[in-house]
C-alpha positions as CSV (number, residue, x, y, z in Angstrom):
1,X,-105.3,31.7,-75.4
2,X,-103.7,29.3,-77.7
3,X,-100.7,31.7,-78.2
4,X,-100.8,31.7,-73.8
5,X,-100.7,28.1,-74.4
6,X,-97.4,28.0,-76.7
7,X,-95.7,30.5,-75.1
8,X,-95.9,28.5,-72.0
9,X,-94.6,25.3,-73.5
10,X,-91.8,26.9,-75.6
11,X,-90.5,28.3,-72.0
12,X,-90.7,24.9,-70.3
13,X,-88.9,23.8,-72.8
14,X,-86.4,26.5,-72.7
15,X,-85.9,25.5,-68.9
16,X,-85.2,22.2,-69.6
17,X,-82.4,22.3,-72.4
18,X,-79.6,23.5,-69.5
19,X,-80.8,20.1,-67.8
20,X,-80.3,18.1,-70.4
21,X,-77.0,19.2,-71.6
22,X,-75.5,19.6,-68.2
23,X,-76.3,15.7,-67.7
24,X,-74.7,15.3,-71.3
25,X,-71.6,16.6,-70.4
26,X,-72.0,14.6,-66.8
27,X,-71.9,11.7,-68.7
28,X,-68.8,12.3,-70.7
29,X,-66.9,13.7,-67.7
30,X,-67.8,10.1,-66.2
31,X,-66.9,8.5,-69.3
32,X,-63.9,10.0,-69.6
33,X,-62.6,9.9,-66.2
34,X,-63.5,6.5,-65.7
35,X,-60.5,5.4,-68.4
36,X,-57.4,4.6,-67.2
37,X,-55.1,7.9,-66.1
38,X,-57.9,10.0,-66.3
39,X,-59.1,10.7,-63.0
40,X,-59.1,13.6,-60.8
41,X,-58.1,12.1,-57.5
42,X,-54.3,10.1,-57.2
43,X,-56.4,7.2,-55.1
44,X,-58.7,6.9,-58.5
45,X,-56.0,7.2,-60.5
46,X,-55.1,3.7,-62.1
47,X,-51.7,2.1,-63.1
48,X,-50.0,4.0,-66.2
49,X,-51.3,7.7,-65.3
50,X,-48.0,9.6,-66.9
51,X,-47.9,12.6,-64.2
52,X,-46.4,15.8,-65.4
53,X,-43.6,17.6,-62.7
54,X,-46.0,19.9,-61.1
55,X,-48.3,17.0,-59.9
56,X,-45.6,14.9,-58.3
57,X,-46.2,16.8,-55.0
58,X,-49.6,15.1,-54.7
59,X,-48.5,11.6,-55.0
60,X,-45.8,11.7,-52.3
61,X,-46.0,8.0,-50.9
62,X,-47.6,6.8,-53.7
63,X,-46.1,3.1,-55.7
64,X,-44.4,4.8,-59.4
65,X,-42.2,3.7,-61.5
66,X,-39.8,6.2,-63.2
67,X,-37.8,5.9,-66.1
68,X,-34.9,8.4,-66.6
69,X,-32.7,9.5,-69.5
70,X,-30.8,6.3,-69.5
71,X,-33.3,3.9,-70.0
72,X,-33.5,2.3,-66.4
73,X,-36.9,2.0,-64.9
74,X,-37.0,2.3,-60.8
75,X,-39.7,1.3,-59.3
76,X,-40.5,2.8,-56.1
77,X,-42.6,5.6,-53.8
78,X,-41.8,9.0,-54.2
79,X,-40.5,10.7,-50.5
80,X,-39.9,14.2,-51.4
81,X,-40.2,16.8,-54.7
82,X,-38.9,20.3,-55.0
83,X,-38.5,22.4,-57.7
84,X,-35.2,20.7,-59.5
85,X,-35.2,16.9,-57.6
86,X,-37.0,13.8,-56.6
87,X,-36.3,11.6,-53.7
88,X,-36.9,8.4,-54.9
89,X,-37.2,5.4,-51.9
90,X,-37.2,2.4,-55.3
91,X,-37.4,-1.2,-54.7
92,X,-33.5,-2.7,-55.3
93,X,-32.2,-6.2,-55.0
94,X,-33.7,-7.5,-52.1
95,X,-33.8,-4.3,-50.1
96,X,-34.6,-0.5,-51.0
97,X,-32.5,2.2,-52.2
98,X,-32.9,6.2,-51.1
99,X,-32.2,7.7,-54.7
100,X,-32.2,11.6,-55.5
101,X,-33.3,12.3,-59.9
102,X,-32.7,15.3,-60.8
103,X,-35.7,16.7,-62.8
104,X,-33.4,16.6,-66.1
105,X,-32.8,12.8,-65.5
106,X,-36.3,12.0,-65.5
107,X,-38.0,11.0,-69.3
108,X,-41.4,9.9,-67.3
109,X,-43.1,9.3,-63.9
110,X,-46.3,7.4,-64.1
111,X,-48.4,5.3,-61.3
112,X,-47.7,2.1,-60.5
């Protein structure tokens, strides 16, 4: 009877340790998506998130500022990207300017 007992309480237990470490790892997925560039979703996503080419697609419209192989820094939205270019509409004196990078002209793209 006691053994009954024991038995039964070693497979309670045993159904609650995939409960306790999927809300573990719950709380560092929050944790961790919850600092800056770390979400999962562009609208979540804060200022500074460095996005790598293949992401670009998904934050078409979206305020970035890109800084290419010279040094200058454009800020602007992001119109159109394709394999090998970006069309860049980036805030210019007064007015905006329809720019085309080349993937090979861009060091980093990050949000706004």
């Amino acid at each position: 009877m006691q053994g009954m007992r024991l038995l039964a309480g070693m497979l309670l237990l045993l159904t609650m340790l995939p409960a306790v470490a999927s809300s573990e790892d719950e709380l560092w997925i929050e944790r961790y998506m919850s600092q800056p560039g770390h979400s999962a979703q562009p609208n979540g996503m804060r200022s500074g998130y460095r996005m790598s080419w293949s992401e670009l697609p998904r934050f078409i419209g979206v305020p970035v500022k890109v800084t290419t192989e010279t040094g200058n820094t454009h800020l602007g939205t992001i119109e159109r990207v394709d394999a090998d270019e970006m069309r860049l509409r980036a805030q210019s004196h007064g007015g905006y300017a329809d720019m085309t990078l080349r993937r090979e002209q861009i060091i980093n793209t990050e949000l706004e």
